[in-house]
C-alpha positions as CSV (number, residue, x, y, z in Angstrom):
1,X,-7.6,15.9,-9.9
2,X,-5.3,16.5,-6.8
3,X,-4.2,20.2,-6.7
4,X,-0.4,20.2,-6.7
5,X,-0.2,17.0,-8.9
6,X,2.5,17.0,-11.5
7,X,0.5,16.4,-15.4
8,X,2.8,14.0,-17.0
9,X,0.2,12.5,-19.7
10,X,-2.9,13.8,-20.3
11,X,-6.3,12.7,-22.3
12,X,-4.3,9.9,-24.4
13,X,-6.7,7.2,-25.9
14,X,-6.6,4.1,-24.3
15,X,-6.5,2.8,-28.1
16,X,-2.8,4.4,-28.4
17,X,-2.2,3.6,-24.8
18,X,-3.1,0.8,-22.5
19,X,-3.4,1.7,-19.1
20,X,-2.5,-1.4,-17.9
21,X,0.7,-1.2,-19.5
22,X,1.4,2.0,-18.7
23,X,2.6,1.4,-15.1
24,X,5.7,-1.1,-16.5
25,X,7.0,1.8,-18.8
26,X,7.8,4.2,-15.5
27,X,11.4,4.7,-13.4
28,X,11.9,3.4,-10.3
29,X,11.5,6.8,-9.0
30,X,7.6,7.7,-10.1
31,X,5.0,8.0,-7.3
32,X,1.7,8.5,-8.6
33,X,-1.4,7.6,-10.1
34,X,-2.9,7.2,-13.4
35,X,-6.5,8.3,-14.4
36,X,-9.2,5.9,-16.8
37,X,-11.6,8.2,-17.5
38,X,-14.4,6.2,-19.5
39,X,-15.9,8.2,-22.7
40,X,-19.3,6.9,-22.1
41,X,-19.6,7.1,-17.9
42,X,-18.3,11.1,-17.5
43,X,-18.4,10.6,-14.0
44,X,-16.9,7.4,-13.3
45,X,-13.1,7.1,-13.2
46,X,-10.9,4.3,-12.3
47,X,-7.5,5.0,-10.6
48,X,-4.3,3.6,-10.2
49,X,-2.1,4.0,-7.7
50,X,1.8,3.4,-8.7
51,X,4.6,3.7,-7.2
52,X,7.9,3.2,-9.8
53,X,6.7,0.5,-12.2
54,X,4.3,-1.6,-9.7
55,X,0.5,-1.0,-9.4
56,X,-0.2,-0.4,-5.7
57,X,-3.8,-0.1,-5.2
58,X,-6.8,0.0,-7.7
59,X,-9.6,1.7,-6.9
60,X,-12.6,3.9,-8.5
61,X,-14.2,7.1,-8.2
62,X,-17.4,7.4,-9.2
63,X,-19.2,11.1,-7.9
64,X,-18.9,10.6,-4.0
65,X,-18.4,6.7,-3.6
66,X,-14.6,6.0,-3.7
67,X,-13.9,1.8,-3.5
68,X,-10.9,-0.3,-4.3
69,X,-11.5,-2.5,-6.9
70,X,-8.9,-5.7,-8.5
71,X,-7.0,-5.8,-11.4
72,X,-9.6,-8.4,-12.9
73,X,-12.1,-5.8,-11.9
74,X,-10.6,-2.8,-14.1
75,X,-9.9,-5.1,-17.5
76,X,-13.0,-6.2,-17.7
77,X,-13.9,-2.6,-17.8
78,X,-11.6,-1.9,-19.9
79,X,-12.6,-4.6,-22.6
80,X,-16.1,-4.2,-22.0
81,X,-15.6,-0.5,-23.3
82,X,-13.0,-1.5,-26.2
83,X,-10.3,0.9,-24.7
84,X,-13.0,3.7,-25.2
85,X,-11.6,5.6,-22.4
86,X,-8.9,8.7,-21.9
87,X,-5.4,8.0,-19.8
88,X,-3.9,10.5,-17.9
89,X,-0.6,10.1,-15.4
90,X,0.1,12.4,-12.5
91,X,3.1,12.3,-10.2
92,X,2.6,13.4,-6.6
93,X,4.7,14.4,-3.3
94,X,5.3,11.7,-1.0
95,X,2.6,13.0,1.5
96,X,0.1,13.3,-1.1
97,X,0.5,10.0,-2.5
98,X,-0.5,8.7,1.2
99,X,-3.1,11.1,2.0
100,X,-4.7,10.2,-1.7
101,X,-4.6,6.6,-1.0
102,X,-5.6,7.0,2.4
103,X,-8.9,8.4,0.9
104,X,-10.1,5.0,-0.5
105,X,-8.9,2.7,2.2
106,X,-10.9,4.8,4.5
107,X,-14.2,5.3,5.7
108,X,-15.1,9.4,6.1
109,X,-16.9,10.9,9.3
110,X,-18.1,13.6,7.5
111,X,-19.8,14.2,4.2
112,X,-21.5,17.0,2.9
113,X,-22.4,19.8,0.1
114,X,-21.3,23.5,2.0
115,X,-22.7,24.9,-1.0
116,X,-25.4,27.2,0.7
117,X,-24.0,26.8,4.2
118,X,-23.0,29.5,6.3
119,X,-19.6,29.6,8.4
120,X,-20.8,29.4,11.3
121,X,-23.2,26.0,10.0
122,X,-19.8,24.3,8.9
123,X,-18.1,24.9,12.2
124,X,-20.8,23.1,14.0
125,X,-20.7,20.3,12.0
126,X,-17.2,19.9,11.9
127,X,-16.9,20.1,15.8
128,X,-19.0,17.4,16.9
129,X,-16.6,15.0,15.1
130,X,-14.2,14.8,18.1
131,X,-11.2,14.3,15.6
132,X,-7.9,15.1,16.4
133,X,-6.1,13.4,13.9
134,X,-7.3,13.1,10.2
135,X,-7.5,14.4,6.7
136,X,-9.9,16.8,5.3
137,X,-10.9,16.1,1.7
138,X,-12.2,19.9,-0.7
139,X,-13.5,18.4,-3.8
140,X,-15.3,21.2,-6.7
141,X,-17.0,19.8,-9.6
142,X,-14.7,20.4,-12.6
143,X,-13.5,19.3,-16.2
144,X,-12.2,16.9,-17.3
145,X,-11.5,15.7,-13.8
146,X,-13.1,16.9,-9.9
147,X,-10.4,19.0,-8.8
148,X,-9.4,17.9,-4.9
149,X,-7.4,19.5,-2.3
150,X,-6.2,17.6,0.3
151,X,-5.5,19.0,4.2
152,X,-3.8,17.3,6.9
153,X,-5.0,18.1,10.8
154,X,-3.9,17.2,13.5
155,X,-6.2,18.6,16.3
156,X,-10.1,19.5,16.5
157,X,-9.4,23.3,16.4
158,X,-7.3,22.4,13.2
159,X,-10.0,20.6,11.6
160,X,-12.6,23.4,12.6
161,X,-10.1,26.5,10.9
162,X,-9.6,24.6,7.7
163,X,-13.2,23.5,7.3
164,X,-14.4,26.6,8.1
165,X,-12.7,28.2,5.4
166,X,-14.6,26.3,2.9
167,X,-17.1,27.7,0.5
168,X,-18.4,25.7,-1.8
169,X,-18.2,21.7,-3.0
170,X,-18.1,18.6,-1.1
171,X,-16.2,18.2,2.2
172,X,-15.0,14.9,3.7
173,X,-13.3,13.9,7.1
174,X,-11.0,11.0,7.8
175,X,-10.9,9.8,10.9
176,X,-7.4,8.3,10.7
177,X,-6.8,6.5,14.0
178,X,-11.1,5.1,14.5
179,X,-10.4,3.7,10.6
180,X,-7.3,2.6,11.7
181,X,-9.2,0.8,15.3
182,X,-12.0,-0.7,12.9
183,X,-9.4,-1.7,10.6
184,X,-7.8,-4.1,13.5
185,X,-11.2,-4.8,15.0
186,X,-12.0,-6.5,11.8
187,X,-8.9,-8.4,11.3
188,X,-9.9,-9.8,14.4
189,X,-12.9,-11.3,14.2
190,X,-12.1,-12.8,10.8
191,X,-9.3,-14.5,12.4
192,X,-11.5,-16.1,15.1
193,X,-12.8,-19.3,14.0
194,X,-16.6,-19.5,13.6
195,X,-18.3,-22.3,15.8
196,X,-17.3,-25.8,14.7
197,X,-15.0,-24.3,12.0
198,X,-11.5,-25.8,12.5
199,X,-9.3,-22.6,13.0
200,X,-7.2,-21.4,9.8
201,X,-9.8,-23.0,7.6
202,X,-11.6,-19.2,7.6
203,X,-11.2,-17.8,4.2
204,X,-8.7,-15.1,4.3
205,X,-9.8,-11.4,4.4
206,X,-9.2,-8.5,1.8
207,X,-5.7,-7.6,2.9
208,X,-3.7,-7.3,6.2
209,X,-4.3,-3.8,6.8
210,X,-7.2,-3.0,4.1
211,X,-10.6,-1.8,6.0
212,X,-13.7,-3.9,5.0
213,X,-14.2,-2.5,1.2
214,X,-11.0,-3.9,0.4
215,X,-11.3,-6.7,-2.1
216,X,-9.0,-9.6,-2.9
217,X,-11.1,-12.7,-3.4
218,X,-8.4,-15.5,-3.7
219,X,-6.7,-14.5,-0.3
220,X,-3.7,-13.6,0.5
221,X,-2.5,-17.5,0.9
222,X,-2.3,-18.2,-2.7
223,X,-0.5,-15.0,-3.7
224,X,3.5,-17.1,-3.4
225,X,3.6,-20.4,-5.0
226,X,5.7,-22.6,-3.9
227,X,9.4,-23.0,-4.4
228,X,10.1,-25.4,-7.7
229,X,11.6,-29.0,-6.2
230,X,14.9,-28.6,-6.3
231,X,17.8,-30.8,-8.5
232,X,19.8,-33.0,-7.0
233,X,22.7,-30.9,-7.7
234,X,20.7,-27.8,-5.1
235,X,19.5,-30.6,-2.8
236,X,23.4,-31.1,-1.8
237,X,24.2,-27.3,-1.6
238,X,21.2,-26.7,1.4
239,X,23.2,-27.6,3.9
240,X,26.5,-25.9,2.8
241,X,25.5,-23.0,0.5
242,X,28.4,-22.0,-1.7
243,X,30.2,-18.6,-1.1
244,X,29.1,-16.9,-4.7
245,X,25.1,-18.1,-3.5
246,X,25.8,-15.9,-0.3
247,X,27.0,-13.1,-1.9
248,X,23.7,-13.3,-4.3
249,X,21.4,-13.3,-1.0
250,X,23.4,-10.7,0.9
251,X,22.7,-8.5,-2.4
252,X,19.4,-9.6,-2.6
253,X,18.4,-9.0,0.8
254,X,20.2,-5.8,0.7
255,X,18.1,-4.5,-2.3
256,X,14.8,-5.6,-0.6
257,X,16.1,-3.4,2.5
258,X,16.7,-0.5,0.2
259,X,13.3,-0.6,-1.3
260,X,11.7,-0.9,2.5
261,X,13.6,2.3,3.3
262,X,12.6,4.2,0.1
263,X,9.2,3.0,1.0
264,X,9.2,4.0,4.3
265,X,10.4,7.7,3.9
266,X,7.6,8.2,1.7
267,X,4.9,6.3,4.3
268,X,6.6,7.6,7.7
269,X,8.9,10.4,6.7
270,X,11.4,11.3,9.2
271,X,10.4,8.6,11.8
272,X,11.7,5.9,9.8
273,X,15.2,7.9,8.9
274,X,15.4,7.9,12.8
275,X,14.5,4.5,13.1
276,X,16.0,2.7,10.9
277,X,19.3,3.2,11.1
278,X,19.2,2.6,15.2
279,X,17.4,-0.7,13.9
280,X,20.6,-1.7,11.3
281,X,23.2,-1.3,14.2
282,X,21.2,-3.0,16.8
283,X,20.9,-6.3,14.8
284,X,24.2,-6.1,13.1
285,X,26.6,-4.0,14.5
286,X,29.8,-2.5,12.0
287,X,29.9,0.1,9.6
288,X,28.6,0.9,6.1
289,X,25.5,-0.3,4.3
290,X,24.0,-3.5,5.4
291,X,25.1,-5.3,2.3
292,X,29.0,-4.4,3.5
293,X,28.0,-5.7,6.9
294,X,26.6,-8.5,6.6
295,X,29.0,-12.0,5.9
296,X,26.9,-14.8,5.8
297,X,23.1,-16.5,5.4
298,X,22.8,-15.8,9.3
299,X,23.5,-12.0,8.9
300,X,21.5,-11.5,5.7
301,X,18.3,-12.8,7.6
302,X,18.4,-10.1,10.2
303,X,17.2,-8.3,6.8
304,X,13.3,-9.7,8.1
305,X,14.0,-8.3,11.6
306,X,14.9,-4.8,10.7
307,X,11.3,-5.0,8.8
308,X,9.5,-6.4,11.4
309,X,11.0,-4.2,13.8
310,X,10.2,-0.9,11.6
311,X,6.7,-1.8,10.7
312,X,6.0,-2.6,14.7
313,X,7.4,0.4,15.7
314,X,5.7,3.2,13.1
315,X,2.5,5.4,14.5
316,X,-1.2,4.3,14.7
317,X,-1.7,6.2,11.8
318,X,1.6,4.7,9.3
319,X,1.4,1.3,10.2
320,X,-0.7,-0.3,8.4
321,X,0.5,1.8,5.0
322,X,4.2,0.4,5.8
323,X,3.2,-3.0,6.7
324,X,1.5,-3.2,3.4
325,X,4.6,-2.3,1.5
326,X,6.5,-4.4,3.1
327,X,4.6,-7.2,2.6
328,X,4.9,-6.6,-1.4
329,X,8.7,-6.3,-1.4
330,X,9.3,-9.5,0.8
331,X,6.9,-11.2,-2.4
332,X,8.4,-10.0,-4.7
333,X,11.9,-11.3,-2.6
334,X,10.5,-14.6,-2.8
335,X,9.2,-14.8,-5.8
336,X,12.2,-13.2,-7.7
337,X,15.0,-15.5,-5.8
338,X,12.8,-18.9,-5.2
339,X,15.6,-21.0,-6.1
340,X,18.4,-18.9,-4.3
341,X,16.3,-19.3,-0.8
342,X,15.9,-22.9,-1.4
343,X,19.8,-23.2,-1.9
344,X,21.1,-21.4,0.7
345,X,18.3,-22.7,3.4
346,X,15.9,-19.5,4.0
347,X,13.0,-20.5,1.7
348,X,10.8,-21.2,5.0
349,X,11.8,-17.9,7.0
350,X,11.2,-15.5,4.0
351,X,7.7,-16.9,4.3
352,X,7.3,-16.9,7.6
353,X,8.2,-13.2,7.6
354,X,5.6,-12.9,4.5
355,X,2.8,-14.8,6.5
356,X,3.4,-12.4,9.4
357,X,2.9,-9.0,7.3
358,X,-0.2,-10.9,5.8
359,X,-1.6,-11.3,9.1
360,X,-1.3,-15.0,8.8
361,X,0.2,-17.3,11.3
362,X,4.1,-18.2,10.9
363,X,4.5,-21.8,9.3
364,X,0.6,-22.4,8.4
365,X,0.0,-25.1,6.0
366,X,-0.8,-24.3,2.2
367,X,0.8,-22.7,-0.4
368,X,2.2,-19.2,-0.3
């Protein structure tokens, strides 16, 4: 499907091979996506995107229409066809995983057949987009799967050469930074209270950075339950958390930070290797890793600035991307160590910090 893409598994029957299941079987290291390819619909596919053993992003291609869907969304399919369907997993580059993804959670500016068109036809319609900053999507009708090649630009004359070298199939443009300006545009006006409606009663929108196709019905609010009521045994241990607790969090925290960085190097590349470390020092001056820095519940908590900081401080164009990621590692910090963050007193600033990268206001009522 994407040329460059590492085969790992190809054409295995979902009857030998669940594709649901698939994703927990992977290191921590995979970055990549698996294929459903449905034996009755040739020209439908469903597409995962995964990154080590966590689904990502679901989404479908079906001809030219690309859409994210739910995980609700693609069992149902999967049940209605009785597993009839073929499995494939690919592994991609860093920068291909985003440009891939990028495809879906965008809207193109440009879409059209060149079959038939002459050079100079393409040009023309490639330089009235006024892009400087995008990708440019190549994809030929093949078997089993449309075979795709993906270009990055960065000016109008860049976009024009590549495009112009096309032939034949369909080519698309992306628009990164007007997505990215609709994108915010939208979060917007959903936040804004409709008349009489009592603000932060306004059902909560497909996903902090998604554009408008993005779906997620339930809302980002009732993703985190909340903490279990604590014994009476933790309830004296709030206020004075024991040493061995603080070592747990600091080790926690520390492992949340990694996982931000790996995420980040893949999202932002060199920017966030420059970043990040200025970010560490700033907040909690010393030497070594974070985790050999930091002492106590104060220091381990300066874990959420560093994040806020990075996402803040990424482009336009890799913001949104990061923000996203780290809003699914400080989850999964939450859920994984609920009663840990109760003990030691943080329980209410790991969601805060959550709420923020939701693009919900800190401390709002309901559960998490």
């Amino acid at each position: 499907m994407i040329e460059g893409a590492l085969e790992i598994i190809h054409g295995v029957r979902g009857t030998l091979m669940h594709p649901l299941l698939l994703p927990g079987a992977q290191g921590p290291d995979l970055l990549g996506y698996i294929v459903i390819a449905y034996e009755q619909r040739e020209d439908l596919f469903d597409i995962l995107f995964v990154r080590g053993s966590r689904v990502e992003e679901y989404a479908c291609l079906h001809g030219e229409l690309k859409t994210l869907l739910t995980e609700g969304v693609v069992r149902v399919a999967l049940e209605a066809c009785r597993l009839n369907c073929r499995v494939s997993l690919y592994a991609l580059t860093g920068e291909d995983y985003v440009l891939f993804l990028s495809t879906f959670q965008c809207a193109p500016s440009l879409n059209v057949v060149v079959d038939g068109l002459t050079r100079r036809q393409v040009v023309l319609l490639t330089s009235g987009l006024r892009c400087d900053n995008g990708i440019l999507e190549i994809v030929r009708p093949a078997a089993p799967f449309p075979r795709i090649v993906l270009l990055r630009f960065h000016s109008q004359e860049e976009l024009v050469e590549q495009a112009g070298q096309v032939r034949e199939g369909r080519l698309l443009a992306y628009n990164l930074e007007l997505n990215a300006v609709v994108a915010d545009r939208f979060r917007a006006e959903w936040r804004r209270p409709a008349p009489g409606e009592p603000a932060g009663e306004s059902p909560a929108p497909s996903g902090p950075e998604s554009p408008p196709g993005a779906q997620n019905p339930a809302g980002l609010a009732a993703e985190l339950p909340p903490a279990p009521p604590p014994s009476p045994e933790e309830e004296k241990r709030v206020r004075a958390p024991l040493p061995a607790d603080v070592r747990l969090l600091v080790a926690a925290f520390g492992q949340a930070l990694e996982e931000f960085e790996r995420a980040g190097r893949d999202i932002a590349g060199s920017r966030i290797k420059r970043n990040l470390p200025r970010i560490v020092d700033e907040v909690l001056p010393g030497a070594g890793s974070f985790s050999e820095r930091a002492t106590s519940v104060t220091d381990t908590l300066k874990v959420l600035n560093v994040i806020r900081q990075c996402v803040s401080q990424a482009t336009i164009v890799g913001r949104w991307m990061l923000r996203r990621s780290a809003r699914d590692i400080v989850k999964e910090l939450y859920q994984t160590h609920q009663k840990l963050l109760y003990r030691c007193g943080v329980e209410t600033e790991v969601r805060d910090c959550y709420r923020m990268l939701a693009g919900e206001p800190a401390g709002a009522d309901g559960a998490l």
